[in-house]
C-alpha positions in Angstrom: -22.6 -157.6 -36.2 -23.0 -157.0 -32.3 -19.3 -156.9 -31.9 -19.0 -153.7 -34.8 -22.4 -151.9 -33.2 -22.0 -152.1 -29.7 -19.1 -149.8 -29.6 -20.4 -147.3 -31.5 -23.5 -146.9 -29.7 -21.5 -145.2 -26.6 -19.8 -142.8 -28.6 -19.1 -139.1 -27.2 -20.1 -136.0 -28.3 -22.5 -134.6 -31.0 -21.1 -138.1 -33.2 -22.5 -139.9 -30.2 -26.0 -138.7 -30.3 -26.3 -139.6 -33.8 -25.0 -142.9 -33.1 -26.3 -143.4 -30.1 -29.8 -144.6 -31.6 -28.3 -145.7 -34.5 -26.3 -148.3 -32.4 -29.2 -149.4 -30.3 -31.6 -150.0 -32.8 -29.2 -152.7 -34.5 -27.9 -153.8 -31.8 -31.8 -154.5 -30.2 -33.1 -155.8 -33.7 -30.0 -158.6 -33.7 -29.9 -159.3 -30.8 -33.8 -160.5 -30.8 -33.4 -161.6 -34.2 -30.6 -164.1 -32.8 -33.2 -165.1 -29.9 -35.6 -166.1 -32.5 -33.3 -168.2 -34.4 -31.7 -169.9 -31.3 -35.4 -170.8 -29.5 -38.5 -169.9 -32.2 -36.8 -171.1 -35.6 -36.1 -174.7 -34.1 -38.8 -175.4 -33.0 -41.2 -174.6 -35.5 -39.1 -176.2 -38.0 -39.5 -179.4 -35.8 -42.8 -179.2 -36.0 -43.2 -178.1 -40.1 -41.2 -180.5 -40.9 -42.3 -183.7 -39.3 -45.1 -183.4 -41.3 -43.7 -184.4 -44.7 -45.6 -182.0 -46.6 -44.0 -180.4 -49.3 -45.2 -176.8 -50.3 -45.9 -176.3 -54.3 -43.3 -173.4 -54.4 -40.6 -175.7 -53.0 -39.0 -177.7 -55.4 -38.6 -174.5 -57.9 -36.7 -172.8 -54.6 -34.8 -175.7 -53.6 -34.0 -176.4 -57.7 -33.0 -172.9 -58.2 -31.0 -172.5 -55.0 -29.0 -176.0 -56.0 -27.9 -173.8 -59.0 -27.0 -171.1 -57.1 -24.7 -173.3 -54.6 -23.3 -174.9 -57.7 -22.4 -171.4 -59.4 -20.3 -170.2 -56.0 -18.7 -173.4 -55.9 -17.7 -173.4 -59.9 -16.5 -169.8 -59.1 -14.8 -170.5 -55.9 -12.5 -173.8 -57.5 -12.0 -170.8 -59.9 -10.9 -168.5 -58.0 -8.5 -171.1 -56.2 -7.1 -172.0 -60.4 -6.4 -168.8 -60.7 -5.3 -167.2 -57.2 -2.7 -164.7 -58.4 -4.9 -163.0 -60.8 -7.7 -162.9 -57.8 -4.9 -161.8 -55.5 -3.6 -159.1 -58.2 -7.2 -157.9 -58.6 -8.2 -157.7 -54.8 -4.8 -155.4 -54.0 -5.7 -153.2 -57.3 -9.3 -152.6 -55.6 -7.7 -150.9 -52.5 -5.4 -149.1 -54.3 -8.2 -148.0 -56.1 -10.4 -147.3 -53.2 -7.6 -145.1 -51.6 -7.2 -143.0 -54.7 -11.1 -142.3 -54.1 -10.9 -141.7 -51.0 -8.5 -139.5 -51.4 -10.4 -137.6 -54.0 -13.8 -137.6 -51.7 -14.3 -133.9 -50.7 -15.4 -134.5 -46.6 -17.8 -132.4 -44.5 -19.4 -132.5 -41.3 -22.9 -132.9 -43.0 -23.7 -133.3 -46.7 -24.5 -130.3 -48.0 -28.1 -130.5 -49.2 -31.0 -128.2 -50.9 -33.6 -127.8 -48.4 -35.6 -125.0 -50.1 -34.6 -122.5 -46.9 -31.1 -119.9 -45.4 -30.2 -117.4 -43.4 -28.2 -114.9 -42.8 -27.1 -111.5 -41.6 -26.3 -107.9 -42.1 -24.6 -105.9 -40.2 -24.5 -101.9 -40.5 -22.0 -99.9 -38.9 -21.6 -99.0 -35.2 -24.1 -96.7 -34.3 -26.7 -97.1 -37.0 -30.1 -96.2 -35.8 -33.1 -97.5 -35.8 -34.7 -95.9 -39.0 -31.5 -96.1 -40.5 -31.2 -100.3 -39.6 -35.0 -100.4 -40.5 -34.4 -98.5 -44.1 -31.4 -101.0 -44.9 -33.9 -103.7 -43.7 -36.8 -102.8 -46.4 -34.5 -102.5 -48.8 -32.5 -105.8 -48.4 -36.3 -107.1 -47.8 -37.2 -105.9 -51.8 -34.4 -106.5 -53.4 -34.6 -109.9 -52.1 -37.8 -110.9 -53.1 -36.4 -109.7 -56.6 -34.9 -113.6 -57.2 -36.9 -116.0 -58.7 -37.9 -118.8 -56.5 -37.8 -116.9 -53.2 -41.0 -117.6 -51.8 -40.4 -116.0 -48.2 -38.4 -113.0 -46.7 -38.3 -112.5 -42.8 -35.6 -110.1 -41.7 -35.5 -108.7 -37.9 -33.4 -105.7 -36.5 -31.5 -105.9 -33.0 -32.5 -109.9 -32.4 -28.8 -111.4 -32.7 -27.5 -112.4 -29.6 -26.3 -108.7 -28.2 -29.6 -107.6 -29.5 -27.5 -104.7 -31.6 -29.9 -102.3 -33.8 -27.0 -102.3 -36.3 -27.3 -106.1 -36.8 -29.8 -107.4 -39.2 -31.1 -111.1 -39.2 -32.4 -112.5 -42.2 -34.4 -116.0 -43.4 -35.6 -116.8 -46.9 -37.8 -119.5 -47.8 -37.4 -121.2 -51.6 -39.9 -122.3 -54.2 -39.9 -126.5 -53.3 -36.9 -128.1 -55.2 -38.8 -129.8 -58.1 -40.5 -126.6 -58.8 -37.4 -124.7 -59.6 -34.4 -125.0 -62.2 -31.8 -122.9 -59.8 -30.2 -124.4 -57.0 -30.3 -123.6 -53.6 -26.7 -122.6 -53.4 -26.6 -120.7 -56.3 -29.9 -118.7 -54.9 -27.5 -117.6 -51.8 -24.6 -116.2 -54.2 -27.5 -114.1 -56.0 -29.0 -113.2 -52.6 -24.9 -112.0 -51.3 -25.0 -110.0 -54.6 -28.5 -108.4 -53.6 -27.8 -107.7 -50.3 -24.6 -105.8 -51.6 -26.7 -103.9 -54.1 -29.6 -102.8 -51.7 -27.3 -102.3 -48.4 -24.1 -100.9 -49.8 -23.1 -99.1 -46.4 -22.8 -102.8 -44.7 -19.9 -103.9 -43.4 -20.5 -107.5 -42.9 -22.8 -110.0 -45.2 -23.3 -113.7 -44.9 -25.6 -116.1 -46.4 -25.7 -119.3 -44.8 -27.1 -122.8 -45.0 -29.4 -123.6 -42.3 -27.4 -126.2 -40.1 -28.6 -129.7 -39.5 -26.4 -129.5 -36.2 -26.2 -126.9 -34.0 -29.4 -124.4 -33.8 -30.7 -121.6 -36.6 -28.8 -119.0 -35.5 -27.1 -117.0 -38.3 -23.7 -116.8 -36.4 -22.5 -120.4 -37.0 -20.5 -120.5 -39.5 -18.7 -123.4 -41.6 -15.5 -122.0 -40.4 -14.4 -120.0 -37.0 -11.0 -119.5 -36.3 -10.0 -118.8 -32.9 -7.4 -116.6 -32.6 -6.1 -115.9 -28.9 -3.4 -113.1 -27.2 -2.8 -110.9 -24.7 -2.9 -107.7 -27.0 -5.9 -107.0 -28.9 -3.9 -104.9 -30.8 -1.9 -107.7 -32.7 -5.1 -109.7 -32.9 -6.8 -107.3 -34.8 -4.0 -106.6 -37.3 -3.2 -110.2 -37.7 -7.5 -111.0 -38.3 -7.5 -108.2 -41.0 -4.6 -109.7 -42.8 -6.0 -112.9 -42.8 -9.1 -111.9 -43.9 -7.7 -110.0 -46.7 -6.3 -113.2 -48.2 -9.0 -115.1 -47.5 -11.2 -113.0 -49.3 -9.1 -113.0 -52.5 -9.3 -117.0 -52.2 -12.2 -118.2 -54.1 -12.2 -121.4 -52.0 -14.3 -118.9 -49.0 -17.7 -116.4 -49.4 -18.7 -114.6 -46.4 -15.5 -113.7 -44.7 -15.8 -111.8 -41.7 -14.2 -111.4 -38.3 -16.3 -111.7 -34.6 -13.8 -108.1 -33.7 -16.1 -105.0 -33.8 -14.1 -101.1 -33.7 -14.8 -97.8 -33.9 -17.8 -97.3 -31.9 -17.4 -93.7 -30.0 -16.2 -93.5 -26.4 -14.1 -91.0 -23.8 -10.8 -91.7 -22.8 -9.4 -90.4 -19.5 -5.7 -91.1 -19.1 -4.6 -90.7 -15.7 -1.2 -88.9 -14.5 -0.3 -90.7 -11.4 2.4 -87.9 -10.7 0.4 -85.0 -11.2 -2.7 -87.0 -9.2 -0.8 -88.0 -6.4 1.3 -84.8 -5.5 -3.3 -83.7 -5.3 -3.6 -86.9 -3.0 -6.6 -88.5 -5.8 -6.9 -91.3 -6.3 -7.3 -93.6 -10.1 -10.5 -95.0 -8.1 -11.5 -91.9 -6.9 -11.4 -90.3 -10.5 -13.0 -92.9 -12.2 -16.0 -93.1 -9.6 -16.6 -89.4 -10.4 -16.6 -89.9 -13.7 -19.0 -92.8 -13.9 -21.6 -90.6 -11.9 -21.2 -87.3 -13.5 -21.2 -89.3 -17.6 -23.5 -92.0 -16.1 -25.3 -91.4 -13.1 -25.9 -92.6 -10.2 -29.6 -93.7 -8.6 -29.8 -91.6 -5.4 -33.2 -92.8 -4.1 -36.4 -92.0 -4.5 -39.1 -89.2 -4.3 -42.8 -89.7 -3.7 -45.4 -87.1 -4.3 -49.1 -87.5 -4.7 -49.3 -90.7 -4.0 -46.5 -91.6 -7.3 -43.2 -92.6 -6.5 -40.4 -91.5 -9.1 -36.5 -92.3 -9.3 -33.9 -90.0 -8.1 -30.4 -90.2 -10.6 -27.9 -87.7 -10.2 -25.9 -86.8 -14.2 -24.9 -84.1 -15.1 -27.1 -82.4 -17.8 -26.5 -83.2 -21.1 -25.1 -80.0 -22.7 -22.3 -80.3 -19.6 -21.1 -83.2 -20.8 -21.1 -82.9 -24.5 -17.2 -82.3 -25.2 -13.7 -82.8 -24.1 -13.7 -79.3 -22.1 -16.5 -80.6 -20.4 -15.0 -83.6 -19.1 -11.8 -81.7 -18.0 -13.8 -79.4 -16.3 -15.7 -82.2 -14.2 -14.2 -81.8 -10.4 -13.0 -84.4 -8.2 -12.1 -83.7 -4.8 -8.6 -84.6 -3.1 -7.2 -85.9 0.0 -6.9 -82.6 1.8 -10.7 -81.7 0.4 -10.2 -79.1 -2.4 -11.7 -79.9 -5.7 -9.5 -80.6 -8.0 -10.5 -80.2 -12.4 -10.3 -83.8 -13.8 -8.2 -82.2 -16.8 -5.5 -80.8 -14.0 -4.5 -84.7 -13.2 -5.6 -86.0 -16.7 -5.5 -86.1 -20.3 -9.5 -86.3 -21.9 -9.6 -87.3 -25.5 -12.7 -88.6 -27.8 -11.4 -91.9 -29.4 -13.0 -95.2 -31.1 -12.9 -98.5 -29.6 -14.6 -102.2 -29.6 -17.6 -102.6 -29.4 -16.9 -105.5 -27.0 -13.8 -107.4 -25.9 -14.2 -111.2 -25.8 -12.6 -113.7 -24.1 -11.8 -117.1 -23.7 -9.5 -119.4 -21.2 -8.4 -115.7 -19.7 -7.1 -114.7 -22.7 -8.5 -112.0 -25.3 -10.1 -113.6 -28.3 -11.1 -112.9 -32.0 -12.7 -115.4 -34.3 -12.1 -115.3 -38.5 -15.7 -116.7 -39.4 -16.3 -117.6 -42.8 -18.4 -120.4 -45.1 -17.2 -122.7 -47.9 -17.6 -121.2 -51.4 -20.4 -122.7 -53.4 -19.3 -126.0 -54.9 -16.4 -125.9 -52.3 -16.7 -129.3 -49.5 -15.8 -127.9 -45.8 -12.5 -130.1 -45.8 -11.2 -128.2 -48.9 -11.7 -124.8 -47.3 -10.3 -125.8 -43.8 -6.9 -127.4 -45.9 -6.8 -124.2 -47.7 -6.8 -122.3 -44.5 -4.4 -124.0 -43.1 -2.6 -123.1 -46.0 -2.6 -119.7 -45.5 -2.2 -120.1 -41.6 1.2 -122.4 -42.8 2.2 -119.2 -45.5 1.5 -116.5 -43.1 1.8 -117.7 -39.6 0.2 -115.4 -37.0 3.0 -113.6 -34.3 4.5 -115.7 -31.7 2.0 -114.1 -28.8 -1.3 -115.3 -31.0 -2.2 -118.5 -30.5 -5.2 -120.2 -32.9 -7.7 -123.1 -33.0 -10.4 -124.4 -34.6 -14.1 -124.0 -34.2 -17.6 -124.0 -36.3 -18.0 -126.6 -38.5 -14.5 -128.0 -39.6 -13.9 -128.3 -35.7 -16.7 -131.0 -35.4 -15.9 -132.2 -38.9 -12.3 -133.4 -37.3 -13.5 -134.3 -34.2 -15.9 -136.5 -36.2 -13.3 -138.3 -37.8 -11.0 -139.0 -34.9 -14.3 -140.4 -33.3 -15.3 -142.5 -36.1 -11.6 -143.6 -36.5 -11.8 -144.9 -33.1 -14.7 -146.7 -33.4 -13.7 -148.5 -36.2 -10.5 -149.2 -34.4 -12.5 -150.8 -31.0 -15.1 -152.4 -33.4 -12.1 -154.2 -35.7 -11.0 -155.3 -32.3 -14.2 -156.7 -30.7 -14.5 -158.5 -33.8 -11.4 -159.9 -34.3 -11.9 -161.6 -30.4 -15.2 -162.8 -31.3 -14.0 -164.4 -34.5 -10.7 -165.7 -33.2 -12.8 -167.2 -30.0 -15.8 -168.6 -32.3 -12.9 -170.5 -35.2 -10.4 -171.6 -32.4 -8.1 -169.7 -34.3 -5.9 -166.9 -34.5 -5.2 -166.7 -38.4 -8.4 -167.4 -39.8 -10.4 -164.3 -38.2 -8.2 -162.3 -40.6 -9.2 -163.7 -43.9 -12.5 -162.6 -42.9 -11.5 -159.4 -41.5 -9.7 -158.3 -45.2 -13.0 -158.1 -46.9 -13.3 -154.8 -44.8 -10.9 -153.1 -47.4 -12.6 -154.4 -50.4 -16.4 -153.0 -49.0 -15.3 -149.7 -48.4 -13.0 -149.5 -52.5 -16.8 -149.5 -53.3 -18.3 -147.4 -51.2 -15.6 -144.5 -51.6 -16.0 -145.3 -55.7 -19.4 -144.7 -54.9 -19.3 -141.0 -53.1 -16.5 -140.0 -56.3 -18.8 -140.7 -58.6 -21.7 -139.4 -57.4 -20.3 -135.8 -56.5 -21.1 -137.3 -52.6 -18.9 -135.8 -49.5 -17.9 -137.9 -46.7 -19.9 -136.9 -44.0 -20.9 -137.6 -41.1 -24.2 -139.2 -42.6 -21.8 -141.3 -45.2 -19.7 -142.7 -42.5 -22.8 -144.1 -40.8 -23.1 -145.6 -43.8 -19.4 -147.0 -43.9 -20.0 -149.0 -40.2 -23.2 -150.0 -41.4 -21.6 -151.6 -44.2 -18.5 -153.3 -42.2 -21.3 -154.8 -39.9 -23.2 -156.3 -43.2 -20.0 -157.5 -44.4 -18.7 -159.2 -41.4 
């Protein structure tokens, strides 16, 4: 038993915090249950003994224990009689417990009622405030339409860029026994709601509260990473995707992180033309950040107050394209020189933001598991698609949310089996003087886990993270 926990108690990452106390607490409760049999036990049975008293309850024990020992022995000789049928049925169990395994959805975490979501809504790019705050009351109503809400709480311009366009939303569910509807089927009504009361929204989801990783509505089951050079390609290559993936029932709440079309001012600079006027592209854009920006000059006290000093141009001189071109900039020789002499202005939509990761410009495909759809299902369907319609040779993907942790839990759970089969196999092969006979022990591994996996199939159980605690438990026990 110490050889399978200690490994596994020195796991890395979030599998390791899990397992961390997990590992200990066995490994702690053994280890002093193995001090008391080696010191306490023998000496108290020294003493109990010597006595030659015999307890009332004893000779029913001893006489029904004698008929157990008998039993196990009559089985055993027939087991022994009849070793090919024993063989034939021990092979058929693994076969059979690989066909369930292989039919056991998988998950990071089971997916469980727990009376409570969340989610978001986001309106589009420039929404106001009584405009975000209308959308919110209505969602809010429509909302507490479904039977067995309890509790709506929905906040505008809390998300992480504090946005006003971007709604956060938590709902709160009659307790589980009290109701006939499941949780899950609660959040496709609330999608549908949400649709019906916020039309003008470009991006819904409805999502399970994690057991791992904070309460934030932007994690996601699924968050594809997709990273390039040109934001361009990444954009058209996301919408594409998402199209598909939003004709695939296997997915709900398809989105993407990318953000266009919120208003800005494009200046594109003619080097010629600017450089037979001796201006520079810094130069330019300096002037054009104070006259559209401003610039704090100082400060100005009178009557005791002090008050800021920014230089801007007013407002109705820098309302069109005109009056951008007509914003001066002066040259090497000192004339001031009309921004629209070395320039082309335009009025043009952009992203809202550009993000990035390892240098490179980044967009992430988000998106949860249908209802009745297990995290492991979605992510092989996605890869799927990814395998159907690969993204162009500059756009490079990976992994994240949810089915990223799901995999890395499985390569770390792999291992640990791995270093635990190992550690046990030295114990036993030290402890039997033998190199053979650690493996007939060692084969009753298989035969635990045809159970097990039977057990998750027929249950409608995922193997999770929680169920593969479950699994090294059981290999301990069984060693």
């Amino acid at each position: 038993t110490l050889a399978v926990f200690v490994p596994i108690a020195f796991m890395d990452g979030i599998v390791g915090r899990f397992f961390y106390q997990y590992g200990l607490a066995i490994v702690l409760s053994v280890s002093v249950s193995l001090l008391v049999a080696l010191t306490l036990t023998p000496m108290l049975a020294s003493r109990i003994l010597a006595s030659g008293r015999v307890s009332p309850l004893f000779r029913p024990l001893e006489a029904f224990w004698d008929s157990v020992d008998r039993a196990y022995a009559g089985l055993v000789k027939l087991a022994v009689r009849l070793r090919i049928i024993v063989i034939f049925i021990a092979v058929a169990s693994v076969v059979a417990g690989a066909w369930y395994a292989a039919r056991v959805p998988s998950g990071f975490t089971s997916r469980a009622d727990r009376s409570e979501f969340q989610g978001s809504i986001e309106l589009p790019l420039g929404t106001g405030m009584v405009a975000a705050l209308d959308a919110a009351q209505k969602s809010d109503a429509e909302l507490r339409k479904i039977e067995d809400i309890e509790d709506v709480f929905i906040s505008v311009g809390s998300g992480a860029q504090a946005d006003i366009h971007v709604l956060e939303l938590y709902a709160s569910l009659t307790p589980k026994q009290a109701r006939q509807t499941g949780q899950f089927e609660i959040m496709d009504k609330a999608r549908k709601a949400i649709r019906i009361a916020s039309p003008e929204a470009v991006k819904i989801s409805v999502l399970e509260v994690p057991w791992v990783g904070g309460t934030t509505s932007g994690s996601s089951d699924i968050d594809l990473l997709l990273r390039g050079s040109d934001l361009n390609s990444l954009a058209q290559y996301a919408d594409s995707l998402v199209r598909e993936m939003r004709a695939n029932p296997n997915f709900a709440d398809v989105r993407t992180s990318f953000e266009s079309g919120r208003p800005e001012a494009q200046i594109l600079f003619d080097r010629r033309r600017a450089g037979d006027q001796g201006i520079s592209a810094r130069a330019l854009a300096e002037t054009a950040r104070i006259a559209l920006g401003g610039l704090d000059a100082g400060t100005f006290e009178a009557d005791g107050k002090r008050y800021d000093v920014r230089l801007r141009l007013e407002e109705d001189q820098r309302e069109s394209v005109q009056d951008f071109s007509r914003i001066q900039v002066r040259g090497a020789d000192g004339r001031l020189v009309d921004i629209g002499a070395v320039s082309r202005v335009q009025f043009a939509s952009g992203p809202s933001q550009i993000d990035r990761s390892d240098r490179a410009r980044k967009i992430s495909v988000l998106a949860s598991s249908a209802t009745g759809v297990s995290l492991g299902e979605a992510t092989d369907t996605l890869l799927e698609l990814l395998e159907a319609n690969p993204p162009p040779v500059e756009v490079a993907y990976s992994m994240g949310g949810m089915a990223e942790r799901m995999q890395e839990t499985a390569g770390a759970i792999g291992f640990a089996l791995l270093l635990a089969l190992i550690a046990l196999y030295m114990v036993l092969a030290s402890q039997f003087n033998s190199f053979v006979q650690p493996l007939v022990i060692m084969v009753t591994a298989p035969l635990s886990f045809s159970g097990a996996f039977a057990g998750l199939y027929y249950f409608g159980l995922e193997s999770s993270l929680f169920a593969q605690i479950g699994l090294i438990g059981l290999m301990g026990i069984v060693m």
